[in-house]
C-alpha positions, 0 to 999 in steps of 0.5 A: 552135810554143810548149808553149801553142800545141801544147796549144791545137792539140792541144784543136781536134782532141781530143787531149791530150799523152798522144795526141800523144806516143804518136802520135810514138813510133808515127811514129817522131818523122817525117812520116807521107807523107814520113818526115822530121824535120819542125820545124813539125808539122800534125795531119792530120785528115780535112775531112768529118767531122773525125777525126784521121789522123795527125801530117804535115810543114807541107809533105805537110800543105799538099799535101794541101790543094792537092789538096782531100784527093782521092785521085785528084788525088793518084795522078794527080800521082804518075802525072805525075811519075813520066812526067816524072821522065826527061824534060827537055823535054816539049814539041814540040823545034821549041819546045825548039829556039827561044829564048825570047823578050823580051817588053816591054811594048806590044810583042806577041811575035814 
């Protein structure tokens, strides 16, 4: 994002440059959730009654909207991950065991 596209970003949430740069330096110039050296940065704030969290990746923002801000949503994806993390096949084995099928067009799976 252009200097001009920041500042008007910065203005929609009711920050100045002086805010961002001192919210950088306090994230150490990283994402607040995934700690990376993001290039694109979002101003994460919060959607009821629109107060600035904090400065977040594109991605960790994006996330967050994919899971409608929701705190449990987010803790029960964790949770799925973390009990899948080990498994490469979740599913029944007589399925893991089947190869998959072709399906083509007008012909119903066998």
């Amino acid at each position: 994002m252009n200097e001009q596209g920041r500042m008007t970003t910065l203005r929609v949430y009711g920050l100045t440059k002086v805010d961002w740069d001192e919210m950088m330096v306090r994230q150490g110039y990283r994402c607040a959730i995934c700690k990376r050296k993001p290039e694109r940065w979002d101003v994460d704030h919060n959607h009821d009654h629109g107060g600035v969290r904090e400065a977040l990746c594109h991605g960790c923002n994006s996330g967050l909207g994919w899971f409608a801000d929701r705190a449990d949503w987010l803790r029960a994806a964790a949770a799925y991950i973390e009990r899948h993390d080990q498994t490469k096949f979740s599913f029944p084995q007589s399925v893991a065991a089947s190869p998959p099928t072709r399906i083509r067009s007008g012909n119903p799976p066998t």
